[in-house]
C-alpha positions as CSV (number, residue, x, y, z in Angstrom):
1,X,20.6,3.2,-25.1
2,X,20.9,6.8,-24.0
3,X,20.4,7.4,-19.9
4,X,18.5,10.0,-18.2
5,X,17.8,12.1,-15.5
6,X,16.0,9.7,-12.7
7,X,13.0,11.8,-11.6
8,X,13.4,10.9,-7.6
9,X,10.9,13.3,-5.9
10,X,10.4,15.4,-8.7
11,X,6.4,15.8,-9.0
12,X,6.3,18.6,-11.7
13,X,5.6,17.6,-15.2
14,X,7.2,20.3,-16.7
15,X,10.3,20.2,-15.1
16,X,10.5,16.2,-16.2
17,X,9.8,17.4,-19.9
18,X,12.0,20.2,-20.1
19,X,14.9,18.9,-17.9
20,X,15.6,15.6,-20.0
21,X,14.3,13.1,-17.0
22,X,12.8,9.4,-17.6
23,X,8.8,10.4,-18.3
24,X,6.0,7.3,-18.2
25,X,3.6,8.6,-20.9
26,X,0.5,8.6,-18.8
27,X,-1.6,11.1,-21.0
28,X,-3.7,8.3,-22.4
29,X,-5.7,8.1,-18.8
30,X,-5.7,11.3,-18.9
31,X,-7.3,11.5,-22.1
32,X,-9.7,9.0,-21.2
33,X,-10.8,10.7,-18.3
34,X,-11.4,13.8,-19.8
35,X,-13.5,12.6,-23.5
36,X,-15.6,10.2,-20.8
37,X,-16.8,12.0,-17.6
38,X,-16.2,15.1,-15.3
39,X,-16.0,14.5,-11.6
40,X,-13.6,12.4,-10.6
41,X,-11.9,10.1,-7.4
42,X,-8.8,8.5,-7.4
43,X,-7.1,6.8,-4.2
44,X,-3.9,5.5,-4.0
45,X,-1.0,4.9,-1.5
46,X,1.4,7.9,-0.9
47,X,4.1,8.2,-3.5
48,X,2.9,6.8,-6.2
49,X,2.8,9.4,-8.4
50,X,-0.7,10.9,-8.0
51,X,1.0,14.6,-7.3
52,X,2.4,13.9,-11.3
53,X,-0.7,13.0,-12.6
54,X,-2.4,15.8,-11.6
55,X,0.4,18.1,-12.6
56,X,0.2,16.4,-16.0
57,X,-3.6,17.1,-16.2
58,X,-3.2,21.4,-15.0
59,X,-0.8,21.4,-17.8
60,X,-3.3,19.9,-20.1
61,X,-6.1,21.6,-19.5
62,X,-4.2,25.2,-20.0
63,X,-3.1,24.3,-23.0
64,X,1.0,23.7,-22.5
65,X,1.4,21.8,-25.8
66,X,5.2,21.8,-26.3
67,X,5.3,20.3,-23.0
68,X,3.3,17.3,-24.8
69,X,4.9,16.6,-28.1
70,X,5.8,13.1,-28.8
71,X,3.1,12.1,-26.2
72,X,0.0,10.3,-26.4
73,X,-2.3,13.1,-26.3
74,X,-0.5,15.7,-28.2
75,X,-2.4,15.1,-31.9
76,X,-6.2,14.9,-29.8
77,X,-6.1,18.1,-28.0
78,X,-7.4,21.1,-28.8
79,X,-4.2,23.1,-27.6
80,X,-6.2,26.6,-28.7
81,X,-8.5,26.8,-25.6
82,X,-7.1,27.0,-22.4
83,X,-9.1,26.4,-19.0
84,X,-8.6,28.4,-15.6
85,X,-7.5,25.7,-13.4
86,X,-8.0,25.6,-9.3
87,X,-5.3,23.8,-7.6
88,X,-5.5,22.3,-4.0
89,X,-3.5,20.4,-2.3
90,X,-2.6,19.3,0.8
91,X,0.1,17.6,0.2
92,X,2.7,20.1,2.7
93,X,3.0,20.0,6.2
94,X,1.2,18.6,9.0
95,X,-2.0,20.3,10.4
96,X,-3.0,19.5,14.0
97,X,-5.8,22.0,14.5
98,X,-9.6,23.4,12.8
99,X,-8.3,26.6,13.0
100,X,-5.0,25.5,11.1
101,X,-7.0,23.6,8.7
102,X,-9.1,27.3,7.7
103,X,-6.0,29.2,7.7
104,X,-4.6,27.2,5.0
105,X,-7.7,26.7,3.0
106,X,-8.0,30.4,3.2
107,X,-3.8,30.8,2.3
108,X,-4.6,28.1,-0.9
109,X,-8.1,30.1,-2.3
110,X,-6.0,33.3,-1.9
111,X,-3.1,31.8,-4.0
112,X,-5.8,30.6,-6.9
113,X,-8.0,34.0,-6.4
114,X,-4.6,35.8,-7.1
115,X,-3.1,33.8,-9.6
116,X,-6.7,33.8,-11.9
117,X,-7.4,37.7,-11.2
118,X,-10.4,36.8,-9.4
119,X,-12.1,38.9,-6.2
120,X,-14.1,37.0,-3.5
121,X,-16.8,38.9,-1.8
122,X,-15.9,37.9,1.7
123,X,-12.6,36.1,2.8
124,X,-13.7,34.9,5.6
125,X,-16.5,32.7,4.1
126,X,-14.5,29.7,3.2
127,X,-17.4,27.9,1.3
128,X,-18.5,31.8,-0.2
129,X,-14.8,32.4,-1.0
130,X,-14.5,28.8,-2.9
131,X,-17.7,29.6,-4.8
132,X,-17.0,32.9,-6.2
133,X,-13.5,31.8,-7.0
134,X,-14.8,28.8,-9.6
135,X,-17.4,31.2,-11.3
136,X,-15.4,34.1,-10.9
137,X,-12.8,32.1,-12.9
138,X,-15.1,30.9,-15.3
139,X,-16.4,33.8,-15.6
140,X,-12.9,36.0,-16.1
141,X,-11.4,33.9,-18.7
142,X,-14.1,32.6,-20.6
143,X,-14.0,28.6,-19.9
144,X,-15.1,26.6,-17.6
145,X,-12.8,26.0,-14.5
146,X,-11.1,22.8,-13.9
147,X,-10.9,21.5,-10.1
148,X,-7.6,19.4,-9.0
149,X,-7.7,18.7,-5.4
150,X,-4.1,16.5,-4.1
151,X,-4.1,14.6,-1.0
152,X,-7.6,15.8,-0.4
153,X,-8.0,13.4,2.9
154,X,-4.4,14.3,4.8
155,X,-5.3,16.9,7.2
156,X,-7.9,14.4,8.9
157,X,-5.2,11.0,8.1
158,X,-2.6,12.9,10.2
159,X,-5.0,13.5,12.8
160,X,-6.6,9.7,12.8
161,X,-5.0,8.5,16.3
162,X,-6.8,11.7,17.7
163,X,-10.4,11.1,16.1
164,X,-11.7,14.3,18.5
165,X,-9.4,16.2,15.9
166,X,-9.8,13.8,12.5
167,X,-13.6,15.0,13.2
168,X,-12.8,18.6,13.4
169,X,-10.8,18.4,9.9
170,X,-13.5,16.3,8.8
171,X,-16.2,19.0,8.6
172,X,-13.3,21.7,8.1
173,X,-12.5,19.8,4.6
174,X,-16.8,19.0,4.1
175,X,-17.4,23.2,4.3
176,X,-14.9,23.2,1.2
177,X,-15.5,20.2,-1.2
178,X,-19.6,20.7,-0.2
179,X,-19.0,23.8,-3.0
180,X,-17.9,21.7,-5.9
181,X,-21.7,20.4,-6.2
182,X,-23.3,23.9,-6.2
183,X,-21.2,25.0,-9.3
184,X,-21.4,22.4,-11.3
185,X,-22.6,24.5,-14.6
186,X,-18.7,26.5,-13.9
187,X,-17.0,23.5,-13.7
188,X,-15.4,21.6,-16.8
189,X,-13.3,18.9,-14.9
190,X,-12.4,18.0,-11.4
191,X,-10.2,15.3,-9.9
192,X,-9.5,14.8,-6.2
193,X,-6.9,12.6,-5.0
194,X,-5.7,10.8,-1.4
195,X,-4.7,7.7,0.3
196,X,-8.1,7.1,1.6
197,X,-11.8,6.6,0.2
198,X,-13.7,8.7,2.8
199,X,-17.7,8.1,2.4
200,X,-19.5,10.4,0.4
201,X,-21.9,10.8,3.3
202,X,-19.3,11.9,5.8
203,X,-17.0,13.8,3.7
204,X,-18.5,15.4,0.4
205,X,-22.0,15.8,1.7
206,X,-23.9,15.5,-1.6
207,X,-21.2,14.9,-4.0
208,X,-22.5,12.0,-5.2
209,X,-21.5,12.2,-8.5
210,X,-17.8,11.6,-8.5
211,X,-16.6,8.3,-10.4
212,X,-14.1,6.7,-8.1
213,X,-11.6,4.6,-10.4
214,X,-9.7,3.4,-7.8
215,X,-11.2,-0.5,-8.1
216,X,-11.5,0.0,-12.1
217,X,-9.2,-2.6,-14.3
218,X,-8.9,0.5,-16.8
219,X,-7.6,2.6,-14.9
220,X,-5.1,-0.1,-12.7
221,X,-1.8,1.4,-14.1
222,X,-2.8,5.0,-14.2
223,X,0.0,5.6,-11.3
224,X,3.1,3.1,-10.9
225,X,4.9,1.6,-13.5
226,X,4.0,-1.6,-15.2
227,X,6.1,-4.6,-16.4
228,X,6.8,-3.2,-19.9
229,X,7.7,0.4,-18.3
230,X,10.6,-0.6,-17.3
231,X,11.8,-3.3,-19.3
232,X,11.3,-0.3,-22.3
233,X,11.3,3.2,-20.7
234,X,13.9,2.6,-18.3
235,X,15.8,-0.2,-20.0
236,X,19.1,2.0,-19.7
237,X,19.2,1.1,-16.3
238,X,18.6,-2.5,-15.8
239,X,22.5,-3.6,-16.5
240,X,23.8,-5.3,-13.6
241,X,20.4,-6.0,-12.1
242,X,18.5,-8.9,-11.8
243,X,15.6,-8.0,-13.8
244,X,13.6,-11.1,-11.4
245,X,14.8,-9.9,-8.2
246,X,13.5,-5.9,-8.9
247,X,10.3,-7.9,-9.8
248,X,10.4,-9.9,-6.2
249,X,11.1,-6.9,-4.5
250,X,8.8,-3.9,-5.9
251,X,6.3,-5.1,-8.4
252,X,2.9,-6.9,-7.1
253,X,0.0,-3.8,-6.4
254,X,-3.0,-4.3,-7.8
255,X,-6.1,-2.0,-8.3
256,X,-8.0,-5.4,-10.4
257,X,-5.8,-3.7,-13.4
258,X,-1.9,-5.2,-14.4
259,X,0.2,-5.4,-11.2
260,X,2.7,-2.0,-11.2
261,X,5.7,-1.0,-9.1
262,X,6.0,1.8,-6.7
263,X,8.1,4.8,-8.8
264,X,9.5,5.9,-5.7
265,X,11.1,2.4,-4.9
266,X,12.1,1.7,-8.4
267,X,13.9,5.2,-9.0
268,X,16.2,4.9,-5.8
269,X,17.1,1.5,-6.4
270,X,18.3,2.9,-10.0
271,X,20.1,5.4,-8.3
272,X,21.6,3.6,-5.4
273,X,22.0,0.1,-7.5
274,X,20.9,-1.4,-4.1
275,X,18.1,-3.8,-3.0
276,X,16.5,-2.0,-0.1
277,X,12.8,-0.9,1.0
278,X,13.3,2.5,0.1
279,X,9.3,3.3,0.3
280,X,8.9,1.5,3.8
281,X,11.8,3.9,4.8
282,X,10.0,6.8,4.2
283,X,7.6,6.3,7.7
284,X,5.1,3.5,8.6
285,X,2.7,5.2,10.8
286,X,2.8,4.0,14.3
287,X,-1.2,4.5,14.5
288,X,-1.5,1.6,11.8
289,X,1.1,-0.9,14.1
290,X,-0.9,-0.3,16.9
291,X,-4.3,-0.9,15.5
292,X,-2.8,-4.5,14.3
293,X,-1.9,-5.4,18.0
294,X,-5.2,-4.3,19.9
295,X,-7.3,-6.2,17.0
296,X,-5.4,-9.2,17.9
297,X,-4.3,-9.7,14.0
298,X,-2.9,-12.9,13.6
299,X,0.5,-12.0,11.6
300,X,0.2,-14.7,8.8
301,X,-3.9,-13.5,7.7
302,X,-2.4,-10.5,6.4
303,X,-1.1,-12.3,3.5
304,X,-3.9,-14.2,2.9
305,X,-7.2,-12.1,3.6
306,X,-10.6,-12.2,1.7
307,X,-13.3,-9.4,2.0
308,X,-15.7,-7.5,0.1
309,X,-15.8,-4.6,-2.2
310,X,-17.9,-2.7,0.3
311,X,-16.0,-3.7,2.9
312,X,-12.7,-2.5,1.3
313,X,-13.6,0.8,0.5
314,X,-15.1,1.5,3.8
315,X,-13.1,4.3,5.8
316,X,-14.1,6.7,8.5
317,X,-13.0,8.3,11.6
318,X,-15.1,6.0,13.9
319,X,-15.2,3.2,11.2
320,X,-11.9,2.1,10.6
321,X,-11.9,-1.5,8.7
322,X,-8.6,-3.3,9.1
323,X,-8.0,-4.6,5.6
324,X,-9.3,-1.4,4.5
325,X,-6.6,0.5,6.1
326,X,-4.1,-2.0,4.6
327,X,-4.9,-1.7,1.3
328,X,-5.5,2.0,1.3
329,X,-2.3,2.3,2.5
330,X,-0.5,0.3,0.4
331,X,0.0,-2.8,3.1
332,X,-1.3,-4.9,1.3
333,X,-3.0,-5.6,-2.2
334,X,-5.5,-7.1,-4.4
335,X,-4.2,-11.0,-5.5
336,X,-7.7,-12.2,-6.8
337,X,-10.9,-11.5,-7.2
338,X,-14.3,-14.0,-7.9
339,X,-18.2,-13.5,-8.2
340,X,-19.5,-16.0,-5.9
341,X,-22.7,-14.1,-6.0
342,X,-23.5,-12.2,-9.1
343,X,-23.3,-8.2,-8.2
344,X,-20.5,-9.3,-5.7
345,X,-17.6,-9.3,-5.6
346,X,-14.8,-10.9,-3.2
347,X,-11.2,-9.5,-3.0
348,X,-8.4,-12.1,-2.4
349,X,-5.4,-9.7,-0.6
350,X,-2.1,-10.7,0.1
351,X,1.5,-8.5,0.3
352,X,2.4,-7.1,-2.9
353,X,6.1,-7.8,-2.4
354,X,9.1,-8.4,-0.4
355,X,9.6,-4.9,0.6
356,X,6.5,-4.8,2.4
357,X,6.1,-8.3,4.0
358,X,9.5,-7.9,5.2
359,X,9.7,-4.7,6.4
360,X,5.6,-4.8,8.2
361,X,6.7,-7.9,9.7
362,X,9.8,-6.4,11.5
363,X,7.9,-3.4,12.0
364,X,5.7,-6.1,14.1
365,X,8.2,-7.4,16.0
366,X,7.8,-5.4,19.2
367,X,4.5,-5.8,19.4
368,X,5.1,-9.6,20.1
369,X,7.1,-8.6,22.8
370,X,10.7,-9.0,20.6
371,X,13.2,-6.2,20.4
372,X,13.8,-5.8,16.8
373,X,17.4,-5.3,16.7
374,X,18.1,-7.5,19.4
375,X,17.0,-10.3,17.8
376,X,18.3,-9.5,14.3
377,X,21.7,-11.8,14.7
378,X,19.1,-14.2,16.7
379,X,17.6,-14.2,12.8
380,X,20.6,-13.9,10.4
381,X,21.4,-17.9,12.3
382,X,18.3,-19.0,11.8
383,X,18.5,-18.1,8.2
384,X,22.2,-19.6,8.4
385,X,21.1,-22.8,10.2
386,X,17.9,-23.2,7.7
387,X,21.0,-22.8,4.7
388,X,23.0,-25.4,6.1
389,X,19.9,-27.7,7.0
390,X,21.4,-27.6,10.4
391,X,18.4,-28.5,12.4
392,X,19.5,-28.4,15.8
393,X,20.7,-25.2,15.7
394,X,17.8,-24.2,14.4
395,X,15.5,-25.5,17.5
396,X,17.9,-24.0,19.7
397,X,17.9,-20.4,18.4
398,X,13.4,-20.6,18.2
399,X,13.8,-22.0,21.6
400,X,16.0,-18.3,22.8
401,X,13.8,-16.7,20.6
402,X,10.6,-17.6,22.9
403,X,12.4,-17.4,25.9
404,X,13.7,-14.3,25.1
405,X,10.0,-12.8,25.5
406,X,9.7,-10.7,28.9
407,X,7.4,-12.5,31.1
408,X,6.0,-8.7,31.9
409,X,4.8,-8.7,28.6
410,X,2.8,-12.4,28.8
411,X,1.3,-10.6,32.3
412,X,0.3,-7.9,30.0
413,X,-1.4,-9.8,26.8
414,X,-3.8,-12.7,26.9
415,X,-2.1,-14.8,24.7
416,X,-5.0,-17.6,25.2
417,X,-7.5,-15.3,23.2
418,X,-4.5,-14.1,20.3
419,X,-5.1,-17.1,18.3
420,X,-1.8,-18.2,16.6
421,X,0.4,-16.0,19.0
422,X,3.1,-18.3,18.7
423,X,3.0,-18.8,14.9
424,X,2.7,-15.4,14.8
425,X,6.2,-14.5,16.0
426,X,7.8,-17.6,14.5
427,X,6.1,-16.0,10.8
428,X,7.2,-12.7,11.8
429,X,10.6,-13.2,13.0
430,X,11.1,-15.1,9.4
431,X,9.4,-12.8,7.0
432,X,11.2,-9.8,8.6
433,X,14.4,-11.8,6.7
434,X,12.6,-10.9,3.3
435,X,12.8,-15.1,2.8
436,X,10.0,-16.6,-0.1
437,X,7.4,-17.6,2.3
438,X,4.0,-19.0,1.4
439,X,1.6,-19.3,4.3
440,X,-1.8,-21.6,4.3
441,X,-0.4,-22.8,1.1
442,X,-3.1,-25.4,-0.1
443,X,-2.9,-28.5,-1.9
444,X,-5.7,-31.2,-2.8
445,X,-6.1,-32.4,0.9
446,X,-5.3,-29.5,3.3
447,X,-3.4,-26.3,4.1
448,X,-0.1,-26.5,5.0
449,X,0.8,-23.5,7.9
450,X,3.9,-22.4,6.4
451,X,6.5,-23.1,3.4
452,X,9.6,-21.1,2.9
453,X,11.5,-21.7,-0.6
454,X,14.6,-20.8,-2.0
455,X,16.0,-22.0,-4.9
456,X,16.6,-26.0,-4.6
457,X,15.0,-25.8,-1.0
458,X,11.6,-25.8,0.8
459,X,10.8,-26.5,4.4
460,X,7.7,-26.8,5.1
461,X,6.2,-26.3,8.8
462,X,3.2,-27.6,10.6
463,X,2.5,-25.9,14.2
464,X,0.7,-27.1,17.2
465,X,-0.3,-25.7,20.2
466,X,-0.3,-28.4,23.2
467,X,-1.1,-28.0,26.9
468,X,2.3,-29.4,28.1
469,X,3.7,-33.1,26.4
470,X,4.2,-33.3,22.9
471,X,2.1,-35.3,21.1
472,X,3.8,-35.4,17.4
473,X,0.5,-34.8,15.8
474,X,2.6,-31.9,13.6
475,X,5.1,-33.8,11.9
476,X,2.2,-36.8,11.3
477,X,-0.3,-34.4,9.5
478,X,2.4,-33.1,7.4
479,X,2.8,-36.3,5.9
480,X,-0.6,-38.0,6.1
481,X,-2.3,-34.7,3.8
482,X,1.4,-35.2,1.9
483,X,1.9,-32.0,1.5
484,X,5.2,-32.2,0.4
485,X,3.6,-33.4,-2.8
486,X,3.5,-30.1,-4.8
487,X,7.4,-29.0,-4.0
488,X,8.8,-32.2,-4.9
489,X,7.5,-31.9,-8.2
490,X,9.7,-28.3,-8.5
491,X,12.8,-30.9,-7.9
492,X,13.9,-28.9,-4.9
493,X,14.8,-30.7,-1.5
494,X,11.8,-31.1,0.8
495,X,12.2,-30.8,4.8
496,X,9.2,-31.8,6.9
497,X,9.3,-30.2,10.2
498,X,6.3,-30.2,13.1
499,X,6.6,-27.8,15.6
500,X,4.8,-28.1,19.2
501,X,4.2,-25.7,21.4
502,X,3.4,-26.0,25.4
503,X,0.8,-23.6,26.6
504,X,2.0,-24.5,29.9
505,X,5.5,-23.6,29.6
506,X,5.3,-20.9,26.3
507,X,8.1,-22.6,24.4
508,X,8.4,-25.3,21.6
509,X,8.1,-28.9,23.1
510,X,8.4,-30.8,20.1
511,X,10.7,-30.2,16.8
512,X,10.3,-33.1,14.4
513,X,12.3,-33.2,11.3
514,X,11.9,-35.6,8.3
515,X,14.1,-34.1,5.2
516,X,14.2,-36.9,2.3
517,X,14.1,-40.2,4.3
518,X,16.3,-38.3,7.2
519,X,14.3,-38.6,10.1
520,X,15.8,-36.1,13.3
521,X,14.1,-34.0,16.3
């Protein structure tokens, strides 16, 4: 099997064709999208390759056919006509200002005026300038003009902790995309891309008529790489890695299409031959961590949340849904989806993978009032004592690791109306260890809170919440609902444990064990 250039970063098609690097054939989407509609809305988390796709399509559309042989497309394209194309993106820098926002509009029409020979009649008019520039275009080279618009949504998403600002850049990016409408009969194709599905009311004022594929099955793969990508495309690279454990770790996002892995992810960890969360690396914004903690999220919902398609495509400056902002993002994805009503639909949504439960939940960790690194050799024993079934030590180190929460920080939180606080930061202080956990895991006669599994292994956990004694009602529920019942069958070792915690004196009161006829506490 002959190796290639890995494409890490590289977001131009041509330079991927022409340099000899790993290419994922996506021109059938493209093709699709092009023989079945015009105005289209794609969102998807950053770096997942919508820069490429849209690269892929410019090329297309003015006619680069060398650039497409032994591709999908290359025998159903009329390579003889060539479109003017208008590029936009966003995609560099950081803009913290209106007037920043027109200065670069005005800096990107300039670059397209220039680059298609066409004049604008006044400069200064951004919407004017936009206008003449796609009939102008049209008009100068004898096609219609294609639209591509990338990260169309990042000058108001870098802006979203200030929402005096997000506002500002709202309306700045309105006066542009506002245009696209008006010239409809001089456009052949447009595309716009981001991380976020803005409403059409607050953002495109009119353009009603773009077909957002985000949500459609058909279009789940059109960025990431599925299963058969790169057990065939990349299959040069898979020696020496567990082909299970880069599933585990990367695969798992879901748009209601076939799951896919994040490109940017899978590419460094074929470089560096090295498990690590290479996209959560790259920045978590601090404005999503702190939107968790003042809604109060209890930690373990994330991986188990339900809601509807309205509610998941819902995103504004001043409405901000939280599972909205999670999937958009990337945070977390679409595990199911049913019809209890018919014309609508609910979402299951879950984490999509190791990488990210791992990595959100340390992320988390100071927010329960836990220093992350501080606690991280409090959490490599508890993984060692959970390894060596060595119980004791395992209610010992939960016991530092609530006592080891600043009483300034219980003055500062009411922890009576953060339902779950303590499972919270017992989940969180786990997950951050990238272990196999399963929360609200259900079988015929209940939900169990929490089961972690390895490979001959499970422990399953019950918590309770007490005002001082313990009670033991943890450890007795566990076994009255028998929820051991569905692991035992998977001939692994089972271990029962109930946890209790005092209100009273914020720590755990009661650790019951039971681990196959063992009983300890």
């Amino acid at each position: 099997m002959h190796r290639r250039k890995l494409p890490i970063g590289i977001q131009t098609f041509r330079e991927i064709r022409e340099e000899n690097h790993y290419y994922v054939d996506k021109t059938s989407f493209a093709w699709r999208l092009i023989e079945g509609g015009k105005y289209y809305f794609l969102s998807r988390p950053r770096r997942f390759g919508k820069s490429l796709f849209l690269d892929t399509l410019a090329e297309i559309f003015a006619g680069k056919e060398p650039l497409f042989r032994g591709l999908f497309i290359h025998d159903k394209w009329d390579w003889g006509i060539r479109y003017p194309v208008i590029r936009i993106s966003f995609a560099e820098g950081r803009l913290e200002s209106r007037t920043e926002l027109d200065r670069r509009i005005r800096k990107l029409l300039l670059d397209n005026k220039r680059r298609l020979g066409v004049v604008c009649d006044d400069d200064s008019d951004i919407a004017g300038c936009f206008s003449d520039l796609i009939a102008g275009a049209s008009h100068a080279h004898g096609q219609r003009a294609v639209v591509l618009v990338d990260e169309y949504d990042k000058p108001i998403l870098d802006n979203i902790a200030k929402p005096e600002i997000a506002r500002e850049m709202r309306e700045g990016l309105r006066n542009l995309y506002s245009v696209i409408k008006g010239q409809d009969a001089h456009i052949r194709f447009a595309f716009l891309t981001g991380v976020s599905k803005f409403s059409k009311v607050s953002l495109f004022s009119g353009l009603n008529n773009l077909y957002d594929i985000t949500l459609s099955a058909a279009y789940g793969s059109v960025c990431g790489y599925t299963d058969e990508d790169v057990d065939t495309v990349f299959a040069p690279e898979l020696h020496g890695l567990d082909r299970q454990e880069i599933r585990s770790w990367y695969n798992g996002y879901r748009w209601l299409g076939e799951a896919v892995y994040n490109p940017f992810d899978l590419l460094l960890l074929f470089k560096e031959r090295e498990f690590r969360p290479y996209w959560f690396e790259t920045g978590t914004p601090t404005f999503l961590i702190d939107l968790l903690m003042r809604r109060r999220v209890f930690v373990p919902d994330l991986a188990r949340l339900r809601t509807s398609a309205d509610l998941l495509g819902r995103f504004d400056v001043d409405d901000i849904a939280t599972e909205a902002l999670l999937f958009q993002t990337g945070y977390i994805t679409i595990t199911g989806a049913d019809q209890p009503v018919l014309g609508k639909w609910i979402y299951s949504l879950g984490f999509p993978n190791r990488e990210v439960e791992s990595c959100l939940n340390e992320a988390l960790i100071p927010y329960l009032g836990l220093d992350a690194q501080k606690t991280l050799g409090n959490r490599l024993r508890i993984l060692e004592a959970l390894q060596e079934d060595d119980f004791a030590t395992l209610r010992l180190l939960l016991n530092v690791l609530f006592d080891s929460i600043p009483h300034e920080w219980y003055r500062k939180n009411d922890i009576d109306r953060f339902e779950g606080f303590y499972a919270s930061v017992f989940y969180s202080h786990l997950a951050a260890l990238g272990l196999d956990i399963r929360v609200e895991d259900s079988n015929s006669r209940g939900q169990v809170d929490m089961a972690i599994l390895s490979d001959d292994h499970v422990w399953i956990f019950e918590f309770k919440v007490v005002e001082d004694k313990a009670q033991g009602r943890a450890l007795a529920q566990i076994k009255d609902k028998d929820y051991a019942a569905k692991y035992r069958a998977a001939n692994r070792t089972v271990h029962l444990l109930g946890v209790e915690f005092s209100r009273q004196s914020r720590n755990i009161v009661s650790f019951e064990v039971e681990s196959e006829g063992h009983i300890g506490s």
